[in-house]
N, C-alpha and C positions, 0 to 999 in steps of 0.2 A: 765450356761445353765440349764433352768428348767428338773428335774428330772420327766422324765412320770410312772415312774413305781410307785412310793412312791402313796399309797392307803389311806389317812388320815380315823381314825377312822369316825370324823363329817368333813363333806368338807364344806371346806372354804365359798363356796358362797353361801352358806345356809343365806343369809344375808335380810332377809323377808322385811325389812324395806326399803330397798335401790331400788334405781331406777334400771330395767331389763339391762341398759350398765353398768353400775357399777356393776353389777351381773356379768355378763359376763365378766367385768376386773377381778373380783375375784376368777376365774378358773384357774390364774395365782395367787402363796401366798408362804410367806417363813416361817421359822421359823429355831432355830439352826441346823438345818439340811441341809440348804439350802433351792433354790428356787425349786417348785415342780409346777406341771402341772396337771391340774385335767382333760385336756381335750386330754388323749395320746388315746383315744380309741375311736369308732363309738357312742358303747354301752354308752359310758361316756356320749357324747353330746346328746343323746337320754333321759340320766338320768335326766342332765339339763336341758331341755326342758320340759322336765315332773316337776319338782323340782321348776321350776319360771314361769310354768300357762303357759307354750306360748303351744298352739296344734300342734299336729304333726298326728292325726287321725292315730295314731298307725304303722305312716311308722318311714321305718328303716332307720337310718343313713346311707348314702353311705362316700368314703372316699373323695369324690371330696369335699362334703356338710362339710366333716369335717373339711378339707381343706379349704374352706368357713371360718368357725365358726373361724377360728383360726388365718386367716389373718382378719377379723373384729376385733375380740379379741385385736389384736396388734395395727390397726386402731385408735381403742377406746382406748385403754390406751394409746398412744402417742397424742393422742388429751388431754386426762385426764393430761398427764406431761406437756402438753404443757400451758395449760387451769392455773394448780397451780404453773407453776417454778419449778416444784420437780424436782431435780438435785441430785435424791438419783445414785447414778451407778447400786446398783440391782434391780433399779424399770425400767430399759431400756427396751425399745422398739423395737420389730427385726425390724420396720420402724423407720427411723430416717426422713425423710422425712414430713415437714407437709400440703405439698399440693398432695401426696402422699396418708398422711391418711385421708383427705377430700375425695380424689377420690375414697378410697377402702369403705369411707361409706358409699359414696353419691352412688355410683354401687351398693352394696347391698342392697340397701333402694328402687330401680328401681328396683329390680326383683320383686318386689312385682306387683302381676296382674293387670292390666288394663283394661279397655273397650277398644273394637277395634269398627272401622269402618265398616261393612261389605254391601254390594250390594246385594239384593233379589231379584230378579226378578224385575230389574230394579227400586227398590225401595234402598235407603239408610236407614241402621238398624243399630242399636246394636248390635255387634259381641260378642260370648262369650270371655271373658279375657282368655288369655291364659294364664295358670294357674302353675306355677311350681310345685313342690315337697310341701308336709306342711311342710318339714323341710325347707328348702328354705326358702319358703312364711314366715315362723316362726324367720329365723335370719332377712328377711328382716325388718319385724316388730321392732327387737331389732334394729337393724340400724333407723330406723324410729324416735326411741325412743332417742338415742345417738346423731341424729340431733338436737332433739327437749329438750335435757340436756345440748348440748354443746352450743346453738343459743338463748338459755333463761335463765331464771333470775335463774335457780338452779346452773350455772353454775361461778356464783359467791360463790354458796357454797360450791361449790368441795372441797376436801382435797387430799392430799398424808397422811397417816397417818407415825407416825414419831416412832413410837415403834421399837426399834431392830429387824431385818431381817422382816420388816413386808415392803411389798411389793403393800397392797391394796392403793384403794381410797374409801373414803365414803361423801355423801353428809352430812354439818353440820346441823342438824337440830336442835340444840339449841347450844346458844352462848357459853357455857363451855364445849361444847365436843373436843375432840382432840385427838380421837383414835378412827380405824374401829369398835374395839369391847372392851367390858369390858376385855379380856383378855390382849389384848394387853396394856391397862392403867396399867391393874394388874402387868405387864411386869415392863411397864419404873416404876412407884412405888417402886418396888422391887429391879430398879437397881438403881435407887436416893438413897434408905434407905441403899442399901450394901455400896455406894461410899462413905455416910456420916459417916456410923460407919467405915469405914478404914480410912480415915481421922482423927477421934479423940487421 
């Protein structure tokens, strides 16, 4: 069970490179401490949204919206486990379901505003979009995005990354990478080099 209290110095999905669902999977991350949770608070998912460019016009997380973020969140990475076969057990998904996380995407990618229909005085017009929250509007967008990663050709280069309690996914963007970050390489490196010298 991800740990909400645990405040990492640098959080995890600080990851500027990676596409905004893969950001979002990264508010979930381990390390020998266990699995931690970056997204236990309002304040937190207002942090992230400021942190990965999505607007939010300065409103405030409510906890329904966080509620939101967090069933997407789970959406997205059991697409993502599904997408590379990662059959790590702490990279599980509190949906186990994959038409399930279709449906949680595919619903939050629709809240996003639309034109309506509307009757003017007997004339037919453009109604204004009814408009949610910027927070809302803001995970819908990453939904949006999560479509558009899991439905195209990035999503051939998804990974589960394979470093010790490491829990991310990252898109490969060149053919010798094999970990989310230089830390976690630094990681498995360092436990190859200990297993080799106890070996001798």
């Amino acid at each position: 069970m991800p740990n909400p209290t645990h405040v990492p110095d640098e959080r995890a999905w600080m990851l500027p490179d990676e596409p905004l669902p893969v950001r979002l999977m990264s508010t979930i991350w381990g390390d020998a401490d266990g699995i931690h949770d970056d997204l236990g608070a309002t304040a937190d998912l207002d942090a992230w949204l400021d942190a990965v460019g999505v607007g939010r016009a300065e409103a405030q997380t409510t906890e329904s919206e966080l509620a939101l973020a967090r069933a997407l969140r789970d959406a997205v990475r059991r697409l993502a486990g599904y997408v590379t076969g990662d059959g790590r057990p702490q990279a599980a998904s509190v949906v186990t379901d994959i038409a399930a996380a279709v449906g949680q995407v595919n619903a939050v990618a629709a809240m996003l505003p639309a034109r309506s229909l509307a009757l003017n005085d007997d004339r037919l017009e453009l109604g204004a979009p009814a408009a949610p929250s910027p927070v809302t509007a803001g995970l819908a967008r990453v939904a949006v995005a999560a479509i558009g990663l899991f439905a195209g050709a990035d999503a051939a280069r998804l990974r589960a990354c394979t470093a010790p309690n490491c829990v991310q996914y990252f898109v490969r963007t060149h053919p010798r990478r094999q970990w989310c970050t230089v830390a976690c390489g630094n990681r498995v490196r360092a436990a190859r080099h200990y297993q080799r010298s106890r070996q001798r």
